[in-house]
TORFIKOL-11198 format. One record per residue (C-alpha): residue number from 1; x, y negated, z. Coordinates in nm, 3 decimals. Last residue first. Layout:
BEGIN
+-----+---------+---------+---------+
! num !       x !       y !       z !
+-----+---------+---------+---------+
! NUM !       X !       Y !       Z !
...
+-----+---------+---------+---------+
***
This chain:
BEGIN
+-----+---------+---------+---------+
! num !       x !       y !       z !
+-----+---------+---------+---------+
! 338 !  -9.988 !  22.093 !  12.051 !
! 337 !  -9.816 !  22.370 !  12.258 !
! 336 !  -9.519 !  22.442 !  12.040 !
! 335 !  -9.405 !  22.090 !  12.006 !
! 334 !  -9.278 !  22.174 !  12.402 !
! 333 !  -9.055 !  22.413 !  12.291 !
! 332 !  -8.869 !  22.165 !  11.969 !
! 331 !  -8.859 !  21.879 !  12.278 !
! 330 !  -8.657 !  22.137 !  12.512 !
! 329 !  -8.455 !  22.237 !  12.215 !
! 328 !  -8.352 !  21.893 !  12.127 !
! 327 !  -8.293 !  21.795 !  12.492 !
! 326 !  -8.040 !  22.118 !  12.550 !
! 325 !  -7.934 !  22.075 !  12.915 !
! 324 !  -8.211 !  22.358 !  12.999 !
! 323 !  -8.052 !  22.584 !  12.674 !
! 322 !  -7.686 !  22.588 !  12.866 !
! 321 !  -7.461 !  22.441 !  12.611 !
! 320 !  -7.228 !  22.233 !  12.821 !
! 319 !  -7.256 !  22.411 !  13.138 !
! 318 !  -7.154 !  22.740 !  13.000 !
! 317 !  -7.238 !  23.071 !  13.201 !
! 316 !  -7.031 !  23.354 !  13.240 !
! 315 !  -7.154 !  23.666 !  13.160 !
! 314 !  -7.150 !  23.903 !  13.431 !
! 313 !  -7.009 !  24.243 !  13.329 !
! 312 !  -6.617 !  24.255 !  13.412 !
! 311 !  -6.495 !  24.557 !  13.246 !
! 310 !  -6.306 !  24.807 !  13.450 !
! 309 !  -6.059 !  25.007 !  13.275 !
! 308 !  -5.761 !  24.959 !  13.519 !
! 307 !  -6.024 !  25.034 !  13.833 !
! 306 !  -6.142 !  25.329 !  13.744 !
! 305 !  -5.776 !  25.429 !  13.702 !
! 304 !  -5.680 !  25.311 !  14.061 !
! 303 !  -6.014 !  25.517 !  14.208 !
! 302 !  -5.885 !  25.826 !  14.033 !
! 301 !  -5.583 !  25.789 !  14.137 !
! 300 !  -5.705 !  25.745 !  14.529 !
! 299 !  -5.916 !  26.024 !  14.485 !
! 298 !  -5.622 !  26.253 !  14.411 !
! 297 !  -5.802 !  26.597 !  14.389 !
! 296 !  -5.819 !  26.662 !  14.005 !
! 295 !  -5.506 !  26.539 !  13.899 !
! 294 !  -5.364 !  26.793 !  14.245 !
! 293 !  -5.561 !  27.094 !  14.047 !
! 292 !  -5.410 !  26.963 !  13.712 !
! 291 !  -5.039 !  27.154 !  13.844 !
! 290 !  -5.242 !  27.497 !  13.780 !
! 289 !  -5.346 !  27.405 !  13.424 !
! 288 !  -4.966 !  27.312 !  13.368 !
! 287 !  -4.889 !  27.696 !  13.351 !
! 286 !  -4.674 !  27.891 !  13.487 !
! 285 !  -4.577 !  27.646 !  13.810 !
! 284 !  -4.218 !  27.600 !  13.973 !
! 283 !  -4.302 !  27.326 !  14.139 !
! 282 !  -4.075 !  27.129 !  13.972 !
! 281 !  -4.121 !  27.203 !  13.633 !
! 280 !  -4.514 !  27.147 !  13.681 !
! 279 !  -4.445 !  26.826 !  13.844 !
! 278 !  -4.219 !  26.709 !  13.566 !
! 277 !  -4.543 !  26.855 !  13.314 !
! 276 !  -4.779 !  26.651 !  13.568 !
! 275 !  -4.627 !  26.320 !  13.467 !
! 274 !  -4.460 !  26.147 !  13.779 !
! 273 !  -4.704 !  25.810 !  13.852 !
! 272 !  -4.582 !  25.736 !  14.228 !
! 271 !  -4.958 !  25.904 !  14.309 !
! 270 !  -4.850 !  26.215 !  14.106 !
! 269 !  -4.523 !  26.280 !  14.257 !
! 268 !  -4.680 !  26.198 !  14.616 !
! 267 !  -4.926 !  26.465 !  14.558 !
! 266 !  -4.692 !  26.756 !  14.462 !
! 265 !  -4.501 !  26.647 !  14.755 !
! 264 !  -4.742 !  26.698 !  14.970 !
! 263 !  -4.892 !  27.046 !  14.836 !
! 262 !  -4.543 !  27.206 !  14.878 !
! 261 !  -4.560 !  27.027 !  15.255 !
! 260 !  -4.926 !  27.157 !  15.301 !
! 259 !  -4.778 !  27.509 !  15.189 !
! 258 !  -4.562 !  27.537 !  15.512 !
! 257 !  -4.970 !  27.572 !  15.661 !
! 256 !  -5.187 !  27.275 !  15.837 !
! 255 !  -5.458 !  27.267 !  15.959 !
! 254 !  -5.608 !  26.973 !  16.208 !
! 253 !  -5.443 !  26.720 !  15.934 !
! 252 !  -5.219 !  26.469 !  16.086 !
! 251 !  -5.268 !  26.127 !  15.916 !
! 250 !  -5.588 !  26.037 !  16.203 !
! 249 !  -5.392 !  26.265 !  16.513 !
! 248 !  -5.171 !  25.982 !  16.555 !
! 247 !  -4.933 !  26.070 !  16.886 !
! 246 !  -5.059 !  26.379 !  16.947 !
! 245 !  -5.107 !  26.476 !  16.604 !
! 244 !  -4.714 !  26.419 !  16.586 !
! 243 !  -4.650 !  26.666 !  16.846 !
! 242 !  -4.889 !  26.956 !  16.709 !
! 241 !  -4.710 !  26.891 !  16.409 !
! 240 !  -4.396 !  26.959 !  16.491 !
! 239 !  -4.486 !  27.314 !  16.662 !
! 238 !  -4.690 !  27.388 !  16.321 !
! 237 !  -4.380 !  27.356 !  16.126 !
! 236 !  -4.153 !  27.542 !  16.335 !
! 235 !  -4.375 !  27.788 !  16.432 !
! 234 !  -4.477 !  27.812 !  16.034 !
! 233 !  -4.116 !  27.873 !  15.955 !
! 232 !  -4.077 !  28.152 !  16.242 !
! 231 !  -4.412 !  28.323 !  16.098 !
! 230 !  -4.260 !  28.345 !  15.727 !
! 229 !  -3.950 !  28.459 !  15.847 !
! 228 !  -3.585 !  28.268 !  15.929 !
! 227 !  -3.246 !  28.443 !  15.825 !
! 226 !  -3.055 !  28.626 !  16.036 !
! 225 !  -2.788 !  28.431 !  16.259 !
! 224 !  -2.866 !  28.617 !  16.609 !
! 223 !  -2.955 !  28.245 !  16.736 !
! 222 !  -3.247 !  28.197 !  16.365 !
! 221 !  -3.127 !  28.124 !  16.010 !
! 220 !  -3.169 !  27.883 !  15.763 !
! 219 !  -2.890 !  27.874 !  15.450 !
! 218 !  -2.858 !  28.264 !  15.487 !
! 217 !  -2.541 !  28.349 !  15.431 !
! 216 !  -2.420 !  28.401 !  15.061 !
! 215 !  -2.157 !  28.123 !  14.998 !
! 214 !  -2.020 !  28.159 !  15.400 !
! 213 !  -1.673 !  28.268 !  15.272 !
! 212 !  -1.633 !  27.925 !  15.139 !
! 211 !  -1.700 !  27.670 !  15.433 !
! 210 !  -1.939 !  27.475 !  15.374 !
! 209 !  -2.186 !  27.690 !  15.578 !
! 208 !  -2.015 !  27.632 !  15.927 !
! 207 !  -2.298 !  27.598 !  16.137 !
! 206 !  -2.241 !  27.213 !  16.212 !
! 205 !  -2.134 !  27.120 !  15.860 !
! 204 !  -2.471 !  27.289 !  15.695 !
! 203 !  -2.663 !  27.075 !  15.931 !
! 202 !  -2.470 !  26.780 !  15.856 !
! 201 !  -2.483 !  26.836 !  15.449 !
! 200 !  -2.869 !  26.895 !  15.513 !
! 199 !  -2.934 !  26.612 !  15.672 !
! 198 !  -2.791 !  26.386 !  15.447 !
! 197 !  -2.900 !  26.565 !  15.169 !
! 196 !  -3.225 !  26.489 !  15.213 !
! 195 !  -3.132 !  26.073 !  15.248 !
! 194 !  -2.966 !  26.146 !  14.890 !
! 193 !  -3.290 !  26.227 !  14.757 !
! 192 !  -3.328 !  26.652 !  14.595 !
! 191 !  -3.337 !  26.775 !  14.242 !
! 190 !  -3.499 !  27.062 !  14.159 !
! 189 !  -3.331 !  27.333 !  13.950 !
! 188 !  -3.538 !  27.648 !  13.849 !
! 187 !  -3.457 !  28.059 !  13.889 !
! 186 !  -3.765 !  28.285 !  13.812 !
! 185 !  -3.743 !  28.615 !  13.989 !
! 184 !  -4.083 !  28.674 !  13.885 !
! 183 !  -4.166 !  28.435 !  14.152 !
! 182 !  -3.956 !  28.167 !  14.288 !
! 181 !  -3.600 !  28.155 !  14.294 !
! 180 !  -3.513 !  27.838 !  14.378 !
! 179 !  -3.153 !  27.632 !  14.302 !
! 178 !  -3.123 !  27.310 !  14.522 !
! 177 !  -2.980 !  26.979 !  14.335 !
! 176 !  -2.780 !  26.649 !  14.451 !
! 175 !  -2.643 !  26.512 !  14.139 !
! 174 !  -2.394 !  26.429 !  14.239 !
! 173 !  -2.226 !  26.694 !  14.479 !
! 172 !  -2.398 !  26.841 !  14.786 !
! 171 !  -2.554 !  27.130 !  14.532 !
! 170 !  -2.770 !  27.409 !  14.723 !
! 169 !  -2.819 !  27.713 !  14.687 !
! 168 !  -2.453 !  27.848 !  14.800 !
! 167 !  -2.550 !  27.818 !  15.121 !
! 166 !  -2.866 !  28.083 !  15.083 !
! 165 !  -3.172 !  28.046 !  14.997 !
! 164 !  -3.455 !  28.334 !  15.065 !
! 163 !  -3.622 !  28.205 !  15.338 !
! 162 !  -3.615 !  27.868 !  15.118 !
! 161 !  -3.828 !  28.046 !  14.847 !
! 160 !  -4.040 !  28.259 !  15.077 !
! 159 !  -4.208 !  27.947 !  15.209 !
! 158 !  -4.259 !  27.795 !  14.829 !
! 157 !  -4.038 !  27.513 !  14.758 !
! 156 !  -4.157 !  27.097 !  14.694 !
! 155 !  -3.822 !  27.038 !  14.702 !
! 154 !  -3.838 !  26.683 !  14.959 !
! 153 !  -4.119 !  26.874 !  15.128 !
! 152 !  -3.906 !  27.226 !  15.256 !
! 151 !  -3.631 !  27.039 !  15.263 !
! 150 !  -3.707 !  26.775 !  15.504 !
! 149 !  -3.872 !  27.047 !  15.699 !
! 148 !  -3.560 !  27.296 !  15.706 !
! 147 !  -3.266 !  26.990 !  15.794 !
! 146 !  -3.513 !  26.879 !  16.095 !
! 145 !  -3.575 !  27.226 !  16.200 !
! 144 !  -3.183 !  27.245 !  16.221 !
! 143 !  -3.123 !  26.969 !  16.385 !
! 142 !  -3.372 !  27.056 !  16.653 !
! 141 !  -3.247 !  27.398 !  16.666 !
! 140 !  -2.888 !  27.251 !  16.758 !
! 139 !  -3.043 !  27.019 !  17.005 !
! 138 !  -3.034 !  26.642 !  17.060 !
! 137 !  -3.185 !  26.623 !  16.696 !
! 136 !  -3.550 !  26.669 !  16.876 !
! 135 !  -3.763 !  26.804 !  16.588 !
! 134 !  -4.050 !  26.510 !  16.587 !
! 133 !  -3.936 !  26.202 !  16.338 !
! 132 !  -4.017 !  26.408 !  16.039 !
! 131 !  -4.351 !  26.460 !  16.104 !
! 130 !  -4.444 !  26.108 !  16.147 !
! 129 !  -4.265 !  26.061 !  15.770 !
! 128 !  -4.448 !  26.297 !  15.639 !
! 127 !  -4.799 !  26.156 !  15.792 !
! 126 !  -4.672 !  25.823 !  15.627 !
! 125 !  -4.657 !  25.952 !  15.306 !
! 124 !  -5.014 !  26.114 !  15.353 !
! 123 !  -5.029 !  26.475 !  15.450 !
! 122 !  -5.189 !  26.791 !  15.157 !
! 121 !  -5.463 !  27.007 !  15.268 !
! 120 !  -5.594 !  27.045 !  14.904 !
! 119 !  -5.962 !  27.123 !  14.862 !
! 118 !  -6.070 !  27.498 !  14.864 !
! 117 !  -6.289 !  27.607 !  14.606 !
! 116 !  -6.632 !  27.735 !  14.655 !
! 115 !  -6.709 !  28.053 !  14.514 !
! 114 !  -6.977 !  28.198 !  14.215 !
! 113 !  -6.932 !  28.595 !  14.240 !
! 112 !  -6.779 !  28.691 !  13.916 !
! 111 !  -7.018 !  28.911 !  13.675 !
! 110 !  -6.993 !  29.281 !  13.618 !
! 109 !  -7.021 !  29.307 !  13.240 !
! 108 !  -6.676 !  29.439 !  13.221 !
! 107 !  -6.839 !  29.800 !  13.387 !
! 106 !  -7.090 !  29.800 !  13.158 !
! 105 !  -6.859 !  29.795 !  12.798 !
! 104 !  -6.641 !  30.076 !  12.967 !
! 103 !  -6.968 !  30.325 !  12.969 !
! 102 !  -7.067 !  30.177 !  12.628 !
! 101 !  -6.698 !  30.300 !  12.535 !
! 100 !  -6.696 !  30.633 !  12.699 !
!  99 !  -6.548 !  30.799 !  12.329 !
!  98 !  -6.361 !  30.457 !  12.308 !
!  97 !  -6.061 !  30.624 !  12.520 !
!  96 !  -5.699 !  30.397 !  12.464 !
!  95 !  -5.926 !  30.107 !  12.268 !
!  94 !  -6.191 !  30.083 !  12.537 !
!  93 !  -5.958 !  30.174 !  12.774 !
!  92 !  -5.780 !  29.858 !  12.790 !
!  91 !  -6.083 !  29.641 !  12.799 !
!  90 !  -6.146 !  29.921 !  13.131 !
!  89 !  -5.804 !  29.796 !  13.272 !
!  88 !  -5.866 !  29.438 !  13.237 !
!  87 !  -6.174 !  29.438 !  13.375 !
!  86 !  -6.050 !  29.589 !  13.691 !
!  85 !  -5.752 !  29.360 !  13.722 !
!  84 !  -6.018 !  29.097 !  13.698 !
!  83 !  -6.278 !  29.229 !  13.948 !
!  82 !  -5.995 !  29.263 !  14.210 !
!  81 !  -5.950 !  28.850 !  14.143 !
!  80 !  -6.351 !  28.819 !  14.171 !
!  79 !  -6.338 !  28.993 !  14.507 !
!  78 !  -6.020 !  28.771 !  14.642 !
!  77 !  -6.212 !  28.503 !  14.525 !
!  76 !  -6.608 !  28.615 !  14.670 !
!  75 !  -6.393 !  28.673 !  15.029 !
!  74 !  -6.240 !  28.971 !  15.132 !
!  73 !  -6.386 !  29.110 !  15.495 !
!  72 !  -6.216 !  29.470 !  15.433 !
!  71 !  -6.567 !  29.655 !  15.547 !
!  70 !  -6.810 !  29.434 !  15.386 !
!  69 !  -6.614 !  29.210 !  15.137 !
!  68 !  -6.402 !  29.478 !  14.999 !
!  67 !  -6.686 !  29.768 !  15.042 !
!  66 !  -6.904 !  29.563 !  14.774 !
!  65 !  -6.646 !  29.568 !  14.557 !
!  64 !  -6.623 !  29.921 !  14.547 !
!  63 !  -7.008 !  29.951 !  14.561 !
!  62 !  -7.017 !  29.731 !  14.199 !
!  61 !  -6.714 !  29.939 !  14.057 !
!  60 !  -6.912 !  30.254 !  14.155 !
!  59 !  -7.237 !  30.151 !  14.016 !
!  58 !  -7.043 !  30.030 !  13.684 !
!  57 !  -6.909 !  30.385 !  13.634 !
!  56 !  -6.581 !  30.616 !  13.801 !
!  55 !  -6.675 !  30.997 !  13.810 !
!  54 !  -6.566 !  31.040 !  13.477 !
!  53 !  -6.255 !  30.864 !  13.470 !
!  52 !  -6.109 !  31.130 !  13.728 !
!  51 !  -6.018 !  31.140 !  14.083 !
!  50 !  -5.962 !  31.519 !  14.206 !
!  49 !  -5.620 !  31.468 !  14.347 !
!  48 !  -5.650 !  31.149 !  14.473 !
!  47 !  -5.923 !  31.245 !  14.700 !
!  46 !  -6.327 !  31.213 !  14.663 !
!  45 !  -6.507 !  31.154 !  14.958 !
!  44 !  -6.723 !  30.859 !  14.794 !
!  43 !  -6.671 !  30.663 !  15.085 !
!  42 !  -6.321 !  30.717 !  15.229 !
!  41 !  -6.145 !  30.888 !  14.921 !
!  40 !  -6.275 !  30.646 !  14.639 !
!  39 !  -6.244 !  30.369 !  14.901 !
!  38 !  -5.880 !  30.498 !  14.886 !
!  37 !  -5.842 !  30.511 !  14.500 !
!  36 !  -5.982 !  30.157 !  14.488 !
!  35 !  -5.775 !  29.945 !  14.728 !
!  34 !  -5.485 !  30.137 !  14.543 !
!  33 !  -5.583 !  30.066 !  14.199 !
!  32 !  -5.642 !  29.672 !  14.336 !
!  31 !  -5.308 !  29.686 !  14.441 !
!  30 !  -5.145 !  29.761 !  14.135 !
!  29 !  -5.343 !  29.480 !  13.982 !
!  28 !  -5.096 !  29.251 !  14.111 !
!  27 !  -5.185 !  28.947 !  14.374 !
!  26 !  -4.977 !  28.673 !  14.452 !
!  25 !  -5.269 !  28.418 !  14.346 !
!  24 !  -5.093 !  28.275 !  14.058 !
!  23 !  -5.041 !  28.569 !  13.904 !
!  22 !  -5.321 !  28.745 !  13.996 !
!  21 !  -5.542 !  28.488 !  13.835 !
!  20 !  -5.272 !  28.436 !  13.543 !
!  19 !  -5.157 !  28.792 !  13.427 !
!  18 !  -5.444 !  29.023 !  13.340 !
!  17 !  -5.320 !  29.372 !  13.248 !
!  16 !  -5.337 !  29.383 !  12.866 !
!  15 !  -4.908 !  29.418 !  12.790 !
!  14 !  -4.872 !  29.731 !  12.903 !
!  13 !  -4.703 !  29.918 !  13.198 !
!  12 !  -4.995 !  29.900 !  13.448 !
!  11 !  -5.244 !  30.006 !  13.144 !
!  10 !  -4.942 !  30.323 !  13.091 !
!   9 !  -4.993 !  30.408 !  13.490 !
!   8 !  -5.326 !  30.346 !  13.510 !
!   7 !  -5.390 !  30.569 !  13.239 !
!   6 !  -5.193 !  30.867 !  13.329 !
!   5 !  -5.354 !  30.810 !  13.641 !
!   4 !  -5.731 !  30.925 !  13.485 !
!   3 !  -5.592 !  31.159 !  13.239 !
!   2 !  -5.344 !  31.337 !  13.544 !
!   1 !  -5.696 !  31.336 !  13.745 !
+-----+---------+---------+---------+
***
């Protein structure tokens, strides 16, 4: 078992593990080992302790992933991502232990289950702007829902990203700019509109974060003034939105998530005609392959484009040399008959 982790732990270290699917998915193949050692323990009864290489083969990988959708409910992605760390590890062995390399070669020939991608749950301009108008600004909380929504779209920011700024994140100055951290502790600068920062500089004035000493408090923050979770941010958000799709329930989707507002503004920078690599730079994305995915699902710029290289087909006719004005013709056809 000290072969079989020794392993793990050097492939985990290395350069080989697969980076973009569980990348961009929030998924490390770390995980996956785990998932595995303990359906290794629950359904093969075989612990940690005595888990070697040789008791792992393709039938094993295929029941493993088997148990993920069965017993752990994981759908064909999430099985196909686990299927990639796995792959990874065993083209990793194949050069670290070839001596089992036809039994490495059969476990990467497990194929991907065939899914069906989600479309993009992204609002309209004017579904933004319905949003907007719900947080009551009578009330502190109000304000400062107001000040974490506007924010939230105008940057185009991950959830965890504004949970995790702070007062000193944000620029008030000319040019108006927030600082994110997004993942892999990757720091970018997006810039934000002036009617943002309006908001924000009067929520920010109201709880005292101008002030210098308050550089590293949380920038949104709940009554006992720590910082906002994941579930509080998607009350907030889904609390609004329950009130606007009351009002117009057509530009309010019937889901929504904090990522519709990422997904939003990613939209509405393609639609005003922002070239994906700015989009790509300000969502914070790895590659511009992943920004393509809102190319791909704006019908409306599709239907523009269609429209720019259209090519009108009917030719139009001329009176003055139409063949039945033509008396020279008409007497040349009607020679043809004698």
């Amino acid at each position: 078992h000290f072969f079989c982790f020794g392993h793990i732990d050097c492939f985990l270290k290395s350069k080989c593990r697969v980076k973009l699917p569980l990348k961009k998915y929030g998924l490390c193949g770390a995980d996956t080992f785990v998932q595995l050692i303990t359906f290794m323990k629950e359904q093969k009864g075989i612990v940690a302790q005595k888990l070697t290489l040789e008791k792992i083969n393709k039938e094993t990988i295929i029941d493993f992933l088997d148990w993920l959708q069965q017993t752990r409910h994981c759908s064909n992605a999430t099985r196909n991502y686990r299927l990639a760390a796995i792959r990874s590890f065993f083209n990793y062995l194949q050069y670290e232990n070839p001596e089992r390399l036809f039994d490495w070669q059969k476990i990467i020939s497990i194929k991907v289950k065939q899914h069906q991608k989600k479309s993009i749950n992204y609002l309209t301009t004017d579904g933004i702007k319905l949003l907007l108008e719900q947080p009551d600004i009578c009330t502190r909380n109000g304000r400062r829902n107001l000040a974490l929504l506007a924010l939230m779209y105008d940057s185009g920011a991950r959830v965890q990203e504004i949970i995790d700024l702070t007062s000193s994140s944000i620029r008030l100055d000319s040019p108006n700019l927030v600082k994110l951290v997004g993942k892999g502790r990757k720091a970018r600068m997006v810039p934000l509109h002036e009617e943002q920062i309006v908001f924000l500089k009067k929520y920010m004035q109201e709880t005292h974060l101008l002030e210098p000493h308050a550089n590293l408090y949380p920038l949104f923050s709940n009554a006992r003034n720590v910082k906002l979770t994941r579930a509080g941010i998607t009350y907030i958000l889904k609390t609004c939105a329950d009130q606007a799709r009351k009002i117009n329930p057509g530009i309010i989707p019937e889901t929504i998530s904090c990522h519709s507002l990422r997904h939003s503004k990613a939209m509405h920078l393609l639609q005003a005609g922002i070239n994906l690599v700015y989009i790509r730079d300000i969502l914070g994305h790895v590659s511009i392959q992943t920004t393509e995915i809102y190319a791909r699902a704006d019908s409306k710029q599709k239907r523009d484009a269609f429209e720019k290289v259209y090519v009108e087909m009917k030719p139009e006719k001329s009176k003055d040399k139409s063949w039945e004005k033509d008396d020279t013709l008409l007497e040349w056809l009607k020679n043809l008959k004698k």
